[in-house]
ZABAVEX-210120 format. One record per atom (N, C-alpha, C, CB): x, y, z. Coordinates in steps of 0.1 Angstrom, whole numbers, plus 5000, padded with zeros to 4 digits. Atoms other than C-alpha are relative to their C-alpha. Last residue first. Glycine has a CB too. Example, Ala and Ser with C-alpha at 12.3 -4.5 7.8 and 13.67 -1.06 7.14 Angstrom:
<nodes>
499149895000 513749895071 499250115008 500450054986 500949885000 512349555078 500950125000 499050005012 
</nodes>
This chain:
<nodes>
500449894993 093656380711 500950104998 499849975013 500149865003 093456170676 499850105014 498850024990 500249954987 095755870680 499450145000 501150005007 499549905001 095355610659 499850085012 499750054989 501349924999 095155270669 500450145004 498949955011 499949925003 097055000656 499350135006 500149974992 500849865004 096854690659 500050145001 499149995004 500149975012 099654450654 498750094994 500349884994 499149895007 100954480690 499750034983 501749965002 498850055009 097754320703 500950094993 499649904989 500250045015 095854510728 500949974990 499550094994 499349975006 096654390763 499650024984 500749935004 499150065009 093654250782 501150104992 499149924990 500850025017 091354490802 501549914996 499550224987 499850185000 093054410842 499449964984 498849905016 498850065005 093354780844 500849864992 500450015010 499649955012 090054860838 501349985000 499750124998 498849875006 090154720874 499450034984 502049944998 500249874992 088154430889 500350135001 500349975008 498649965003 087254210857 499650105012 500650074983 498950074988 084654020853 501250015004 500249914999 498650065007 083454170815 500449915014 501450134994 500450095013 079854240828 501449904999 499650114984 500750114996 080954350860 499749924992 498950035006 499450114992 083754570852 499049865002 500350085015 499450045012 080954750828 501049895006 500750134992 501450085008 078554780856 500849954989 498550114994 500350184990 081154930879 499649894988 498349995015 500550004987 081455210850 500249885007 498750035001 500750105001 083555290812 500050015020 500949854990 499050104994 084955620807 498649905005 501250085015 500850154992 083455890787 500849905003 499049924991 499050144996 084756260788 499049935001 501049985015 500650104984 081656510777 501149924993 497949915003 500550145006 083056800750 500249945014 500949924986 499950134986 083957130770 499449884997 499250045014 501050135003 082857340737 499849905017 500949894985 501249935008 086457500737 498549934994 500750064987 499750015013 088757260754 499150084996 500049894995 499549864998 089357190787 500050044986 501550015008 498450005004 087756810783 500050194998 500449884982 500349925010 084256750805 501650074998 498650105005 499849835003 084256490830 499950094988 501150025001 499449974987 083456130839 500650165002 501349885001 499349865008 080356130811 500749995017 498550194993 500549914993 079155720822 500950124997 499949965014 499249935004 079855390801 499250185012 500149984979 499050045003 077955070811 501250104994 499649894993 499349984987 074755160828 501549994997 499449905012 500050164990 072755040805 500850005005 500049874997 501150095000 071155380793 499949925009 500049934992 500249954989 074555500790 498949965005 500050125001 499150044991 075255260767 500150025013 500950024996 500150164999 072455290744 501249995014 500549914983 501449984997 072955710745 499949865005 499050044988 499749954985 076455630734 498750045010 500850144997 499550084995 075155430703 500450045021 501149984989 501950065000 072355710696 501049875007 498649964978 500749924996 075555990691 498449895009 499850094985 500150164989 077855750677 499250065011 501749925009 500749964983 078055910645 500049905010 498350054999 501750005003 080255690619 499750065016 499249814996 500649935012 083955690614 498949974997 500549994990 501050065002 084755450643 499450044983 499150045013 499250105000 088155610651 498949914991 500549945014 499050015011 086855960640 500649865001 501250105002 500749995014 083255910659 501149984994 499250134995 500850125002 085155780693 500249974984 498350035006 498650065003 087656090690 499349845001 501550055014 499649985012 084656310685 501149954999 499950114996 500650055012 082656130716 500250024987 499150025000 500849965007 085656180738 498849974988 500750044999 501050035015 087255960758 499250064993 499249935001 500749985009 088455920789 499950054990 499650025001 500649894987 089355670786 501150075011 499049915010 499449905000 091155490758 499450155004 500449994990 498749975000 090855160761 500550084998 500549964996 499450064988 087355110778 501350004996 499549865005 500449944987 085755340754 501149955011 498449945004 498849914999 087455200725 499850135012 500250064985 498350034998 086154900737 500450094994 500749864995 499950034992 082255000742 501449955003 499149955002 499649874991 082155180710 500549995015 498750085000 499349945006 083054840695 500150155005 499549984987 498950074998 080654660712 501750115001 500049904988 500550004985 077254920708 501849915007 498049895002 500249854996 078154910671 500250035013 498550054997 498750025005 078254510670 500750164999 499949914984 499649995018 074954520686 501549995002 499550184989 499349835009 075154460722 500049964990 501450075003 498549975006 073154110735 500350154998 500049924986 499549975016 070154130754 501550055002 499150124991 499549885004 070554030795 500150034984 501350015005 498950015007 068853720804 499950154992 500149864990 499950015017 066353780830 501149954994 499950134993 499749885007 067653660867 499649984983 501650055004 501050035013 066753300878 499850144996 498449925003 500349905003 068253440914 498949974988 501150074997 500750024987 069553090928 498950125000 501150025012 501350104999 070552970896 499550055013 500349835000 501049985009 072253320888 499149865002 500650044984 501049924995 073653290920 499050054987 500750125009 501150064988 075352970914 499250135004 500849935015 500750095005 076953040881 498850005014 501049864995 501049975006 078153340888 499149945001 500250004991 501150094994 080953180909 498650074994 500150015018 500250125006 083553230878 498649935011 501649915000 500150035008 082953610880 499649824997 500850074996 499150005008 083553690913 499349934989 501149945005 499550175006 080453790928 500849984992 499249924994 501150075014 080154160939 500749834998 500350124981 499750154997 081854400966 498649924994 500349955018 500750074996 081954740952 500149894998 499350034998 499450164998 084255040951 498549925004 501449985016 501250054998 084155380935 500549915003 498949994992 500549964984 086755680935 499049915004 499250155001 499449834997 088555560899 499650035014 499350134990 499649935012 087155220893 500050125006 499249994988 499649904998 087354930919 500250084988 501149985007 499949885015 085654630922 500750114999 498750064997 500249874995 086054410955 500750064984 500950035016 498949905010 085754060944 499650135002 500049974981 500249895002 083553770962 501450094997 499350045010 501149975004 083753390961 499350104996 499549985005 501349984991 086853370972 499050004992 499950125007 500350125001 090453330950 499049915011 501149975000 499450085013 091553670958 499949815009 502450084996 501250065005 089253860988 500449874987 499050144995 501050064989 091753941011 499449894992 498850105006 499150124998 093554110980 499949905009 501150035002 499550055018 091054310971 500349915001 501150074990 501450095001 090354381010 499849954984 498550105004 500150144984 093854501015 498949974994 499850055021 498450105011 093754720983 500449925006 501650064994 500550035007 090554891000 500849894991 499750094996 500550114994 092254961027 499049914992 499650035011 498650064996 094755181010 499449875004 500950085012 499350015016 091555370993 501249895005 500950204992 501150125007 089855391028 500649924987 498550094993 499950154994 093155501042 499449914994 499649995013 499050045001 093355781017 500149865004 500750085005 500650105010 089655851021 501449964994 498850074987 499449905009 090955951056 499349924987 501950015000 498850015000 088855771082 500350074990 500449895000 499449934997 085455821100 501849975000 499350015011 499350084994 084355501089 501150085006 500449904991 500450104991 081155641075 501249995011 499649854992 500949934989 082555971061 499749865011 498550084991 499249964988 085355731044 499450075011 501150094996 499750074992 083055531028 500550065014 500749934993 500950004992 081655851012 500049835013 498750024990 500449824988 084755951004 498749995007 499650184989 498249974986 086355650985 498850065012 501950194993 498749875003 082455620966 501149965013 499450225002 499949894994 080255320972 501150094995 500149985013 498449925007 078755110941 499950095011 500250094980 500349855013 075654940959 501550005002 498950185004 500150075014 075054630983 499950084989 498949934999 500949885009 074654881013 499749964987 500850144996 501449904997 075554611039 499550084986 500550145013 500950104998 078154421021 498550064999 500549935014 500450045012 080254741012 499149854998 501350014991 500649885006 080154841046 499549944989 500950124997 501250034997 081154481057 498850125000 500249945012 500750095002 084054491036 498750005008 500849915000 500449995008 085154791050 499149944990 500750034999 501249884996 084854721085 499750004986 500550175008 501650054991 086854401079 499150144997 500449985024 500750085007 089554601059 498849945002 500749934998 501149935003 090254861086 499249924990 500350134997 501349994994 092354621101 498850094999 500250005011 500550184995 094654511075 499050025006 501049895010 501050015013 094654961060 499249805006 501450004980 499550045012 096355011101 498949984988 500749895002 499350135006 094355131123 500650014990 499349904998 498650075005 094455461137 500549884993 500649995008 499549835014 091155631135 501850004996 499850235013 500450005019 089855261146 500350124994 498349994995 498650045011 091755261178 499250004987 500849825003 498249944988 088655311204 500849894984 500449885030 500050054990 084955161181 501450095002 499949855002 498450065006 083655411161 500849935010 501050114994 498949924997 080055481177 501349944994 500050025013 498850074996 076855331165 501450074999 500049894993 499350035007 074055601160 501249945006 500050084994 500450134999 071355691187 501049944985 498249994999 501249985009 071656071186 499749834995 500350134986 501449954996 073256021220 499049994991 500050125003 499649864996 076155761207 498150085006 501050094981 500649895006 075555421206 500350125007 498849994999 500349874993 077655131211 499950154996 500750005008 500849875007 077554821196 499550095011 498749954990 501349954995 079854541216 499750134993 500150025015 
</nodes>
């Protein structure tokens, strides 16, 4: 039963500042339903009046809830969002008739995987692997939502960290950056930080 507090806002039900991560899962999931957006740990946790520890704990419950479903709980660094697993695509892009997404140059690719394997990331450790500006490519990316400045490196200058976003998980279908494929042992990739 929904019950409001004075300023007219639904109250936390009795035992929810103790549940366990199993039963805070439900709630969570149906946060990240509701708001249909990338939420932060912390601003979940404000809602659900819990540690963003728990949130984070209960979040890895609802991951795993969710394996071999229809929906996939995303997760990159402090962000989480519940989205269509990859192989059920199919049916909501017929149900949606969504544009078709232009392709990435071969430029735009390429910056976008040494992005995602070796975040974050600087744009002068990009340029030296790439050995061509990437100044207009990184621009493109950010753009489309698919790489975002996650910090700024301790360094004289404070060059912009880039690390790949939700949006990038989404494209590829993948709930982690962790889950990027293995790069084959016969490549090589230098190491300039």
């Amino acid at each position: 039963m929904l019950v409001l507090d004075v300023f007219g806002r639904a109250t936390v039900p009795e035992g929810t500042a103790d549940a366990e991560p199993e039963d805070l899962a439900p709630a969570l999931e149906a946060l990240c339903f509701a708001l249909g957006r990338e939420v932060s740990i912390a601003e979940a946790a404000a809602i659900l009046e819990r540690s963003p520890a728990a949130v984070a704990r209960s979040a890895g419950v609802l991951a795993m809830d969710l394996r071999g479903r229809g929906l996939m709980l995303q997760r990159s660094d402090d962000a989480i969002q519940l989205v269509t697993r990859p192989e059920m695509a199919w049916a909501v892009q017929r149900a949606l008739h969504p544009e078709r997404p232009t392709r990435l140059s071969r430029a735009a690719m390429e910056t976008l995987a040494i992005i995602a394997y070796r975040q974050p990331v600087t744009k002068a450790v990009i340029e030296s692997i790439r050995g061509v500006d990437c100044e207009a490519v990184l621009e493109h990316l950010m753009e489309r939502r698919l790489i975002a400045e996650v910090a700024r490196q301790e360094t004289p200058g404070h060059p912009r960290l880039f690390g790949t976003t939700l949006r990038f998980l989404q494209l590829v279908g993948l709930e982690r950056v962790e889950d990027l494929p293995p790069v084959s042992e016969s490549v090589v990739l230098p190491n300039f930080e």
